[in-house]
N, C-alpha and C positions, 0 to 999 in steps of 0.2 A: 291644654287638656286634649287637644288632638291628637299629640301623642297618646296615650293611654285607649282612645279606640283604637287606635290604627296596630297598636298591640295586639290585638285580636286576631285570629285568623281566619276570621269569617269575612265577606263584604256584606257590609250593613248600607243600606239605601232607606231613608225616612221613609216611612207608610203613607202617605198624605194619596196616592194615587196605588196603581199596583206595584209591589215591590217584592223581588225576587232575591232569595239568599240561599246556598248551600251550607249546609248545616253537619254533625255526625248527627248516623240514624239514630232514633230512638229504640229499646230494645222491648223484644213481646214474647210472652212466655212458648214455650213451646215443648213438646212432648220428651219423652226420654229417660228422664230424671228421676228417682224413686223421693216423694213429696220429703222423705226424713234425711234425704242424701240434700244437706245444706251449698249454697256454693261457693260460700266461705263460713267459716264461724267464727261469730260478731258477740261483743260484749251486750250488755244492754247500757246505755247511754250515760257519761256522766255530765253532769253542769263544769264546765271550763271559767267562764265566768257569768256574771249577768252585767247587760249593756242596754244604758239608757240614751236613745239619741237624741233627747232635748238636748243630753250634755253634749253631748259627742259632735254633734252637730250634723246635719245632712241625713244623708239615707245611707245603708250601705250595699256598698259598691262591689269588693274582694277582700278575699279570705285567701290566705297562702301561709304555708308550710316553711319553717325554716327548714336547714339539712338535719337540725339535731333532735327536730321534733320534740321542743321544748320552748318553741316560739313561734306564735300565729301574728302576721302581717293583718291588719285592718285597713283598709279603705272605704271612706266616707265621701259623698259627693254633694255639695248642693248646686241646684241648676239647671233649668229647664231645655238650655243646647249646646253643643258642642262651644260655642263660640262664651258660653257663660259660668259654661262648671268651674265649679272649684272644687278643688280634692280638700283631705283630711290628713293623716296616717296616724297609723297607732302601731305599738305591739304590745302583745298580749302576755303574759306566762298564766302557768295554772291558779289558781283565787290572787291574782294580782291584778288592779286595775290596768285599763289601758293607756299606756306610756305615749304621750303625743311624741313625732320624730317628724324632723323637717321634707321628708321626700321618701317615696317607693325607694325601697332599697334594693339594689341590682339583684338578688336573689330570688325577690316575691315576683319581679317581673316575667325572670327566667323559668318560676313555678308556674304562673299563669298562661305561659306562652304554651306547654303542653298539657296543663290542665284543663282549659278550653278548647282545643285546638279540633277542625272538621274532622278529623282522624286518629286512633291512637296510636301514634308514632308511629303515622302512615300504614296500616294496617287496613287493605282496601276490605276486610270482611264486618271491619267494625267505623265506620264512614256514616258521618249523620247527614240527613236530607232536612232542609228548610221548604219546609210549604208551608204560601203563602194565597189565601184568596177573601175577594170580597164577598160576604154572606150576611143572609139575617140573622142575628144574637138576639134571642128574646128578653134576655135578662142580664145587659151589660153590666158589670160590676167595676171598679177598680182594683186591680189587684196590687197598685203599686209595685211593680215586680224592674221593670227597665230603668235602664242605667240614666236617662234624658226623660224621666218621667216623675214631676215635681208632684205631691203627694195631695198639692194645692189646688192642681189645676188638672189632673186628670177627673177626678168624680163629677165637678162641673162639666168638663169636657163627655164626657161618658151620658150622664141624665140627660144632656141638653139635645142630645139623640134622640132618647129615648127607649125604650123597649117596641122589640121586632123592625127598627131599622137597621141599615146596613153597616157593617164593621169590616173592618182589617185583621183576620185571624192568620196569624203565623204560627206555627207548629213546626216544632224542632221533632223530626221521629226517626228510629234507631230500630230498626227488626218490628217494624210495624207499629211499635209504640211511641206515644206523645211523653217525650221528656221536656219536653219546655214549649209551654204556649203563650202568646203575646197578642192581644185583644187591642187594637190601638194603640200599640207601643212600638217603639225601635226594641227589635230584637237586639238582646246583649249575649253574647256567647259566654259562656262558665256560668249563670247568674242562677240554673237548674239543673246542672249536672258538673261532674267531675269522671276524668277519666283515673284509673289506676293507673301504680307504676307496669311498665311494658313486660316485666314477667307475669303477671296477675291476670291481664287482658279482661277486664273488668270495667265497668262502669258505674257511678254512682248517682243515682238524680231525684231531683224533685218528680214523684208521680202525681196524676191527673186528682190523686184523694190528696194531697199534699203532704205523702209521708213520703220515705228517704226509700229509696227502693236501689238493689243491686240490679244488674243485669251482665249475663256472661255473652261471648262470641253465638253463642248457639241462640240466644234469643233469651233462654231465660231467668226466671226473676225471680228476687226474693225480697220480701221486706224485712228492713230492718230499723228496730224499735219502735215507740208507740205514739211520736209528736208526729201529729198533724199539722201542722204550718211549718216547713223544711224552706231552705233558702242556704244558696252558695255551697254546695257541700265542696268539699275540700279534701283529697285524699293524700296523704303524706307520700312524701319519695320512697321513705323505707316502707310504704305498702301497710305498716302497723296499727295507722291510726285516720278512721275520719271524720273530719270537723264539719260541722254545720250550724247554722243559725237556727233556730227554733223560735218564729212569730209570736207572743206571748200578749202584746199588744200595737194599739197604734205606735207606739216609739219605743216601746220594749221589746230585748228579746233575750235569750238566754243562747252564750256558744257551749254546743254541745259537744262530745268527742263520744264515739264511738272504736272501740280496738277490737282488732284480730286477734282470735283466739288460738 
């Protein structure tokens, strides 16, 4: 499973003390734009399928695009470290359940590698920043959100704190805005945003309210659809289509797709 971090292209260091990661920035709205001038146009959402993880097993992990954009790659994780994960795989088509497959198929890796990645294919105007600092959290939660972060043992972990002591907050930000925050977790890179394909220059992330928000080179933003609990969004190669997870419960959730209109 080491491999599978080390795919990433971020360096992740455990929170346990301070921990420092380079991130792409988060993106923040910004003037110029007439409010009706959209910065793409977006369907409104449809159900892909719905995914139960008692069955499925574990937590999930990535979401990736095949080339024909009529297959989404699943990964599932159980495991509280590097040294204990164990993966899953699936794949998916449209109301078809998901197909267990022996291993990451070379495709989804090669999706993930610029889906996540600090940069959108090295574009230094679109480059995410990781900050990370220790602060008082008055009202630690678990969000179960990290890839090393067992569902089990964080809320214990979390209470046993307390409310108004000290936490580990990481923030993934892009043009001033938080697209991925992590409260005593290893930061996982792609787990709240997705870059577009390289003509679009676009981004896609979980925001601070937990809906799915666009963001352009300029800073800004638009939301797109109306589920509040977002996770792994996923934007296709051909730019057409983007998937995301939608939190519906503790081990439920429904994959959503969203198209370019």
């Amino acid at each position: 499973m080491r491999s599978i971090l080390a795919a990433a292209t971020f360096a992740c260091v455990t929170m346990v003390s301070a921990t420092v990661l380079v991130l792409s920035a988060s993106p923040s709205a910004a003037p110029g734009l007439p409010a009706s001038a959209p910065l793409i146009k977006l369907s409104d959402p449809g159900t892909w399928a719905e995914l139960d993880f008692d069955k499925l097993k574990g937590r999930p992990s990535r979401l990736a695009w095949a080339d024909d954009d009529r297959t989404i790659y699943l990964q599932t994780v159980e495991g509280s470290t590097a040294a204990t994960l164990k993966a899953r795989h699936y794949l998916i088509k449209q109301s078809g359940a998901p197909s267990p497959i022996e291993a990451q198929p070379a495709w989804a890796q090669a999706y993930w590698k610029w889906k996540s990645a600090k940069t959108s294919f090295g574009d230094p105007l679109l480059a995410i920043d990781l900050i990370t600092k220790r602060e008082l959290v008055d009202n630690p939660s678990d969000r179960s959100t990290a890839y090393l972060n067992s569902e089990k043992i964080a809320p214990a972990t979390l209470s046993s704190k307390g409310e108004g002591s000290r936490h580990t907050r990481s923030q993934l930000v892009l043009k001033g805005q938080v697209i991925g925050e992590f409260v005593d977790e290893q930061v996982y890179p792609g787990y709240t945003f997705s870059w577009s394909p390289e003509t679009l220059r676009l981004i896609a992330f979980r925001a601070q309210t937990g809906r799915l928000t666009i963001m352009n080179v300029e800073g800004l933003t638009q939301p797109a659809g109306h589920d509040k609990d977002v996770w792994l969004p996923a934007w296709s190669e051909s730019g057409d289509e983007i998937a995301y997870l939608n939190r519906l419960g503790r081990k439920k959730y429904a994959l959503r797709i969203i198209s370019a209109l």
